[in-house]
C-alpha angles and dihedrals in degrees: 000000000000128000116200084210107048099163086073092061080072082079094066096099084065081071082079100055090101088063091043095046093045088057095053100064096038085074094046088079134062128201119248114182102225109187089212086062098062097094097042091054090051096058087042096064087053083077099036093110091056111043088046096059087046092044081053101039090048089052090048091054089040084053091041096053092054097049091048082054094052095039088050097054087043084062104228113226119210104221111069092192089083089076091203094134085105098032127063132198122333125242093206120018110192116196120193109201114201105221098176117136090250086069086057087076115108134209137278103246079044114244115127131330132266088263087048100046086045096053100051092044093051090046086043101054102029079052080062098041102048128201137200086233139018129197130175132213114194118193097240100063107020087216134138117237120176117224131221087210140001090225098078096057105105095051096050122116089225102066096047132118110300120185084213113100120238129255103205093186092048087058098044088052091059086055101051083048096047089054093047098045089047100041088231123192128218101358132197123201115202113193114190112183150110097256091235111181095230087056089047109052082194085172091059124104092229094090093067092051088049094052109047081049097061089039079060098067110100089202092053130238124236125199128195126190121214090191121189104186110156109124118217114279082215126010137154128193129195123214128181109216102179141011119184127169114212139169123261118181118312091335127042130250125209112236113213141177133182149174127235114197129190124203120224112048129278112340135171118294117274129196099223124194116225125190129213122201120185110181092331102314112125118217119166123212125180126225124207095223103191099156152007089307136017133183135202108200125218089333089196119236113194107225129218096262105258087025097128099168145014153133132265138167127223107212135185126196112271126276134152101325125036086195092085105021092106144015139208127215128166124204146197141163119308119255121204107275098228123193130191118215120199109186141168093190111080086206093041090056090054101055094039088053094046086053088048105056114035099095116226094216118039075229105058111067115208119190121179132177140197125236146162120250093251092054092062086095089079086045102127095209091175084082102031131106109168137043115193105190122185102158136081112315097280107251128184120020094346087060082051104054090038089060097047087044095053077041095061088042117270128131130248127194114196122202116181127259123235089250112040092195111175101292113151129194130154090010090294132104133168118261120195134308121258120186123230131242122238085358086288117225137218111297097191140347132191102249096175085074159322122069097334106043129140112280115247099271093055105260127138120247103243090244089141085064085070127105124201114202087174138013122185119213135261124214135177134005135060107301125175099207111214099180133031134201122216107296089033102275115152119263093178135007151167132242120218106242138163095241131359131004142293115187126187117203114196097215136039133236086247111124086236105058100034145348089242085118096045094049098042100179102087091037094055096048085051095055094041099045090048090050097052086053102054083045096060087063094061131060122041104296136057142178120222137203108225115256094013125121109298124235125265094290119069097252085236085079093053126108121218114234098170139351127065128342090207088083122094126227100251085050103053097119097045085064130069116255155075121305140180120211111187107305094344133092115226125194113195122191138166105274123256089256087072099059083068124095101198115137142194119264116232096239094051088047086056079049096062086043093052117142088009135111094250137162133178140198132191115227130177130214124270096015116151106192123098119263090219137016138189110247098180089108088071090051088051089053097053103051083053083055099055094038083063095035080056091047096048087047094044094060118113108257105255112248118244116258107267121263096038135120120276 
């Protein structure tokens, strides 16, 4: 049991006043034989029995009324997982609401979603709490708010439904700064969330460094977790995986291939409906869904002749959650995808440029050429998509225009020079070559995304076909490794930056330091993939992924086309739907982390906890009951009870009618 008001609970030895009392006035009297009460103590004993179970049973309810009385004014909560009973009120109470698609599932006898449940039980129970300040952290913008009251939670805008996912560290983060910035007391920190493993990063090293922060605080920091982490009994999401405009005859066609997931394992076959909008026009297709996944491959759309560029939206019927239920894309005419090599090695060039230009669509035109470093100043970025560097890190003005170009979105792939030298950009630099024993192959790759994922019908790049006679170093920076060497040395990883992507790739195409030449596939995906990524960013469409970093113009300029009207300005691209910004067409979605169910085991969720005050509850969507309720009403009750129970004991014992028997 919890008390909102501990401290009382100081008062429970004056349960105790009836025996001292009792005591007390047992000494008061001496005893004096007096030979004419002899007969009067022996009837007496006669009762004794009696008259000693009432006496005792008077001093229990005296005892128990004033224990009723203490425990009432200390405000009893139901609802003993709080853990409050040493604790008080807080000073600053911080609530992180998780705002990600995947809390916009409801539940399975229907009532609210996961957000909207949350929501009510935190304002309901904070409401009860109290607290001297309140302050809130959304998910879509990480950032601390202060609130007049905690009542007004659940009918914010900015704890609505977002189509961004959530990064539980990075928020956090914002509260152990908050705390730190505004010298707060006694702090309490509310997560409500899924525990989705995307939001969670629970493999970052973030969590450490969390965690030694908050044991800092000399005042103490407490967190509490309002989990929701049922997954969906039946649930579909639609995902669109590629979008290409070509001609056809005398007019053009859309091209267009999506995914269709179902939670919860391997179920019957289901014919599912799946609707397809461009600009407004309506057109149903049915997929045969027979397991987890399913893909319909370039379902062709016949275009208005002249029509070059556009939006559209792919739908399902609705089901548990609303949030993936559809996807946006917008399309134009391709553009040629160019790439610009800059190599020292004379082989590595070759095989770079050939990558580079063999298109992987007949209508998708890719051009690349090679230049020195001094001849960048000519590059037209504007129409670039792809830098291939082999060559000393780039210093000077060329460092300068290849940041502003992975700025502006395009993609970089480092290989390392013969001589690494002490170059330095995005935090990272080469460090030395070290050869490979046995030509050693590829220990381990990230196959869920990036450069070396899966292909689209599931199978696996044949990146452990590769063998790696020499590997060059990689120091600095933050880097997201996405293949790993024997011994665990990055083969290839990615740089943090602010727009598009820098790769380093610890080895070159050249015979003599891997076989990523003779065995061109790998090779080929990554260029290519690279390629595609640094082309989304030009034109005048682009598809974006929610919550990430937003094209060249602030989202509060933009103008919605198409998507829902619940979302703010400011938040724009943090909700799924078509844009215009200014005279180009965006297209923001969930990201592909959120179409997977994966949660948090109990025991790894105590792990990131570890060394904390934490406490946790399991709620479900759609419950209306109260998390928590003041109890002190029972208490109340029964203190009335056993005033009563002590006057009914304490009456004389009514004489037998005379002349009856004794």
């Amino acid at each position: 049991m919890s008390f909102l008001q501990p401290m009382l609970l100081a008062a429970l030895p004056l349960v105790a006043l009836p025996i001292i009392i009792h005591l007390i006035n047992q000494r008061r009297y001496q005893t004096v034989r007096w030979a004419a009460m002899m007969f009067l103590l022996a009837a007496n004993r006669m009762s004794r029995g009696y008259a000693r179970i009432r006496h005792w049973l008077i001093m229990a309810v005296r005892m128990l009324a004033i224990a009723g009385l203490i425990f009432a004014i200390s405000r009893p909560l139901a609802g003993g997982w709080l853990g409050l009973a040493g604790g008080g009120r807080a000073e600053t109470t911080i609530v992180l609401v998780d705002r990600s698609p995947s809390m916009q599932q409801s539940g399975s006898d229907g009532g609210g979603s996961k957000l909207e449940t949350g929501l009510g039980q935190l304002a309901r129970t904070l409401s009860t709490l109290g607290s001297a300040r309140w302050v809130l952290i959304d998910s879509v913008t990480n950032h601390p708010r202060e609130l007049e009251s905690i009542d007004a939670l659940p009918r914010l805008p900015s704890t609505g439904p977002a189509s961004a996912s959530a990064d539980i560290p990075g928020m956090l983060q914002a509260a152990r700064d908050y705390i730190k910035a505004n010298k707060a007391g006694r702090t309490e920190v509310w997560i409500c969330s899924d525990i989705r493993t995307n939001d969670w990063a629970p493999d970052s090293g973030r969590w450490q460094a969390l965690r030694d922060a908050f044991q800092e605080f000399p005042q103490g920091v407490r967190f509490h977790l309002l989990a929701y982490p049922q997954a969906a009994a039946r649930n579909l999401s639609v995902r669109v995986t590629d979008v290409r405009r070509q001609k056809a005859g005398d007019g053009a066609e859309l091209l267009v291939s999506i995914r269709l997931a179902r939670q919860g394992g391997e179920a019957a076959p289901e014919r599912v409906p799946v609707h397809f909008e461009i600009d407004g026009a309506r057109s149903e297709v049915t997929v045969e869904l027979t397991g987890a996944e399913s893909e319909l491959k370039d379902h062709r759309i016949a275009l208005e002749r002249g029509k070059e560029r556009g939006w559209g939206r792919v739908s399902i019927p609705a089901d548990a959650n609303p949030a993936d239920n559809d996807f946006w894309f917008v399309f134009e005419q391709p553009a040629v995808r160019r790439a610009i090599i800059v190599a020292e090695d004379p082989a590595a060039a070759r095989s770079l440029h050939l990558a580079a230009t063999i298109a992987p669509d007949p209508a998708i035109p890719c051009a690349a050429e090679v230049l020195a470093p001094d001849q960048l100043a000519g590059v037209d970025w504007d129409q670039t998509a792809l830098v291939l560097w082999q060559a000393p890190l780039p210093e000077n003005d060329a460092r300068e225009r290849i940041q502003a170009f992975v700025a502006r979105g395009g993609s970089t792939i480092f290989f390392p020079p013969r001589a690494p030298g002490a170059g330095e950009l995005f935090g990272v630099r080469w460090s030395s070559w070290q050869p490979q024993k046995a030509d050693a192959p590829v220990e381990g790759w990230r196959g869920d995304e990036d450069l070396l994922a899966h292909t689209q019908s599931g199978a696996p790049l044949p990146v452990g076909q590769l063998q790696v006679r020499r590997a060059c170093g990689l120091s600095g920076g933050e880097l997201t490794t996405l293949a790993t060497l024997r011994g665990g040395a990055p083969l290839l990883a990615r740089a943090t930056t602010d727009g598009g992507a820098a790769y380093f790739c610890a080895t070159t195409p050249a015979g003599g330091d891997s076989s990523l030449a003779a065995n061109g596939v790998v090779l080929y995906v990554m260029v290519q993939r690279a390629m595609a990524g640094g082309a989304a960013a030009l034109g005048s469409t682009r598809a974006l992924v929610a919550g990430g970093p937003p094209p060249r113009e602030e989202p509060a300029t933009w103008q919605r086309i198409a998507g829902g009207s619940e979302a703010i300005s400011t938040e724009y691209a943090a909700h799924r739907g078509v844009y215009a910004s200014g005279e180009r067409l965006l297209a923001v979605n969930r990201s592909a982390g959120e179409d997977s169910p994966a949660i948090l085991a109990d025991r790894r969720v105590d792990d990131l906890f570890r060394g904390l005050d934490f406490a946790r509850v399991d709620d479900r969507a759609g419950r209306i009951g109260s998390l928590i309720q003041e109890i002190w009403r029972l208490f109340l009750t029964a203190m009335l009870v056993a005033m009563v129970a002590e006057a009914g004991l304490c009456l004389p014992r009514r004489a037998p009618p005379t002349g009856a028997p004794t």
